[in-house]
N, C-alpha and C positions, 0 to 999 in steps of 0.2 A: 743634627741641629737644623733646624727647618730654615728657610729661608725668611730676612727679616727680624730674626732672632739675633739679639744682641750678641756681638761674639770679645774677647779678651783675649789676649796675646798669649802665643801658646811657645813651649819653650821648645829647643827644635833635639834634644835629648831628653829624655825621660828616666827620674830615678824609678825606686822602686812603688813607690805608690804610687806613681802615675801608670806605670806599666799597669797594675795590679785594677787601677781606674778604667783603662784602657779595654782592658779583661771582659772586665764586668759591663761596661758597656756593649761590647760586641754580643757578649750572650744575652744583654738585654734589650739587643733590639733582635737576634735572632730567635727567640720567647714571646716576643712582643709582650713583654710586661708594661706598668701600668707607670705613670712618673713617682707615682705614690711608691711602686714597689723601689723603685728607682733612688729616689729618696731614704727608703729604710738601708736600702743594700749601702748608700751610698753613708749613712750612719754609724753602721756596724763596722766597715772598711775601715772609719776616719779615727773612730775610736781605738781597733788595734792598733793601729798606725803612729797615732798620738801616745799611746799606755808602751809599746814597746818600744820605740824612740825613750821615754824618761826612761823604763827599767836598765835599759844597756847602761844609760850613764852614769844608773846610779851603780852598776856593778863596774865601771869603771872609774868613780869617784871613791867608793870604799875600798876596791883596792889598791887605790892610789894612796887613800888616807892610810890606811893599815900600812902599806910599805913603808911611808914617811916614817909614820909613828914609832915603824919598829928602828928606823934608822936613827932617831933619836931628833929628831926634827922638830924645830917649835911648834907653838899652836898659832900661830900667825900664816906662818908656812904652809902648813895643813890647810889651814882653815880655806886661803888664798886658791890653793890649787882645787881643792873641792867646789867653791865658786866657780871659779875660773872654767870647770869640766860641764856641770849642771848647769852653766847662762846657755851653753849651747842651745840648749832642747829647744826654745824659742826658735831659734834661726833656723833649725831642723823640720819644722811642724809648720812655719807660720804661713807661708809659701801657697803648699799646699792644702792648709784650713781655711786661706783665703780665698783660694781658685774653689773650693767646694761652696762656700757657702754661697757664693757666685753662681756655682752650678746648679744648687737648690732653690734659690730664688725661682732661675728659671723652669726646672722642671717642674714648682708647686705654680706658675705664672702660667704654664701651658695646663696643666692638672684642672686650676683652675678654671680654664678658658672649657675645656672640653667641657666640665661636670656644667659649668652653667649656663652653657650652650645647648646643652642636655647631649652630646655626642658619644659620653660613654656614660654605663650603670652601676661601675666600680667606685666604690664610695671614698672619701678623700679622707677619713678615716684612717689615722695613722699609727703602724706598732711595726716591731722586727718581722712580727709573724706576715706580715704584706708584702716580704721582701720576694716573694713567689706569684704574687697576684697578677692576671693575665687581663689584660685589654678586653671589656666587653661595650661594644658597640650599642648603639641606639640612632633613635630618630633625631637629626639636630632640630633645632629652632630655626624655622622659618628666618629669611636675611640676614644672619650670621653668617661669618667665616671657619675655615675651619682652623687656624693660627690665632692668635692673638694680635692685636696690635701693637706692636713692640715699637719704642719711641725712648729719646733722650734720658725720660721718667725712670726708666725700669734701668738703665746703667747706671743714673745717679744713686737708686733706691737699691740696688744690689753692692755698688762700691760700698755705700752707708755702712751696708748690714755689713760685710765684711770686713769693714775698721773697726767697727764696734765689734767683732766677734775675737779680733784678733789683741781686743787689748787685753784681755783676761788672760791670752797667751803668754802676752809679755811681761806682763807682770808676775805672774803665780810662782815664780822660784824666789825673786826678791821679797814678794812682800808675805809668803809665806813660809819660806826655808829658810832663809840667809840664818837670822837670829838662831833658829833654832838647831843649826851645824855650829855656829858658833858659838852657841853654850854648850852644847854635848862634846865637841871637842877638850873644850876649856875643861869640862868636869873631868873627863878621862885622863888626861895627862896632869892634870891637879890631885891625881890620888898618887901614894906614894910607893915607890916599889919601881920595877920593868914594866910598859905597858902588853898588857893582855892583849895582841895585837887580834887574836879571837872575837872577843868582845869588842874588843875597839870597831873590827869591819860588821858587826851585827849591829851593835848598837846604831853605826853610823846608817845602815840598812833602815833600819827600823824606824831612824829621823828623818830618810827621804822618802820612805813609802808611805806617811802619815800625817795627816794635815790637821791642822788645828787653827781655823781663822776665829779672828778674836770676835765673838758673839754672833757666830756664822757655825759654816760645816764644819762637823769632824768627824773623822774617819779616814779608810783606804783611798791612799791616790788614785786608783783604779774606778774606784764611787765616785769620784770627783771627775775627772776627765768626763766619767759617762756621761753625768749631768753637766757640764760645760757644755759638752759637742749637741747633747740633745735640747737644752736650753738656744742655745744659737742658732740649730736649723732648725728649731721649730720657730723661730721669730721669723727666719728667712722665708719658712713654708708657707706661713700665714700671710705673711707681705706680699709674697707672690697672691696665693689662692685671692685675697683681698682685692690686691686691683683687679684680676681678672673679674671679680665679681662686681665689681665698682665700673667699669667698663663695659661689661653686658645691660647694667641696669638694674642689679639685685639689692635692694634695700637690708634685708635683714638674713641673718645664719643663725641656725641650731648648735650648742656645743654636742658634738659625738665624743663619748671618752671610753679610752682604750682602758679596761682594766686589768691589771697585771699583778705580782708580787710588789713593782717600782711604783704604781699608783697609789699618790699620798691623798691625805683626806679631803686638801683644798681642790685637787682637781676634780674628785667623784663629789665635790658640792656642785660643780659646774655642772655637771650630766644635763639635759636637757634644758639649758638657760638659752635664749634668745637674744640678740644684741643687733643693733642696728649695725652696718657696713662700714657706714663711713667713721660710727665710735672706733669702731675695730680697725678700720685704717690707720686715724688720726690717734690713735694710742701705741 
């Protein structure tokens, strides 16, 4: 962290993802990779981290549910304790997807600063595959610094980004699971006979690894999470790159777009569109 760089209160134990943060930092600055690569590695980390946090819970919610079940347990009961296991993931996750997207701001606010300084020739061009990309140097612009100016602006506008990032966290078990454990449950113990306590933990499987927002996504929790976390730091990346750009003096950007398998059709209309600085801020 350069000096002048906004800094956040750091906890004085480290679970496992922070450890894992820690990691990757060291080898990224003994690599001297790019903030950009910095940024991917630090996307890919947050994703597993977020996707294997839910799946544990959900294999210790179904087999909580199944044991209940077979014990002859209401569906209130059930229902209760399988909430009760799944609210967690929020308090698990939110912690540290806040300190990240904090930490993405900045490394896209320095990213920033270098490209439009002209201090490095690595392009701010963003994909997983950057997550190796190595520091290449050039000539800076004449009376520029080599830091940014960091000021009151960029804590306000990073805390932002990461309230907003975190409310998707908090919500995503209530407003998209609750209802639908507690109708899967209800329907299982409403058939007649001994519950298939088999079925019972698959099926309950199959209701928390699946999402279905009403006139929205659907699909794998897995597909979701990825576009949460990449949806959030790419807001964070662009707020950073922006003001740096806005603070050198650069009126207008190019969109660059990364195309991959995940590339939908409204991004690759973007390809080559130009947009003024301060739209792009002020949006």
């Amino acid at each position: 962290m350069t000096s002048g760089e906004p800094t956040y209160s750091i906890k004085k134990t480290m679970n496992r993802y922070q450890l894992s943060a820690a990691v990757d930092k060291a080898v990224a600055k003994a690599l001297n990779l790019t903030d950009v690569a910095q940024i991917a590695k630090t996307e890919a980390r947050m994703v597993k981290f977020m996707l294997n946090e839910w799946l544990l819970l959900v294999k210790n919610a179904s087999d909580t549910g199944a044991r209940k079940a077979k014990a002859g347990a209401g569906s209130e009961e059930i229902i209760s304790a399988i909430n009760k296991i799944m609210m967690r993931w929020h308090k698990l996750v939110r912690s540290d997807y806040s300190s990240e997207l904090k930490t993405v701001y900045g490394l896209a606010r320095r990213a920033g600063h270098l490209k439009s300084t002209r201090r490095i020739t690595s392009s701010l061009q963003y994909s997983e595959s950057d997550s190796a990309q190595i520091v290449s140097k050039a000539s800076p612009l004449p009376g520029t610094d080599e830091d940014p100016d960091y000021d009151s602006l960029d804590v306000e506008m990073a805390t932002l980004l990461a309230e907003a990032g975190v409310t998707f966290v908090d919500g995503l078990y209530d407003a998209n699971f609750r209802d639908a454990v507690s109708g899967m449950v209800r329907e299982k113990l409403a058939e007649p006979g001994q519950v298939n306590t088999v079925d019972f933990r698959s099926s309950l499987i199959k209701t928390l690894t699946t999402l279905a927002v009403v006139g929205g996504f659907r699909g794998p929790i897995n597909t979701y999470i990825e576009g949460l976390v990449a949806n959030a730091f790419a807001t964070s990346r662009m707020a950073g790159q922006l003001r740096s750009m806005m603070e050198v003096g650069i009126t207008h950007y190019t969109i660059s777009v990364t195309v991959d398998e995940r590339t939908c059709a409204r991004c690759l209309w973007m390809e080559g569109k130009v947009f003024s600085v301060e739209d792009g801020a002020r949006s």
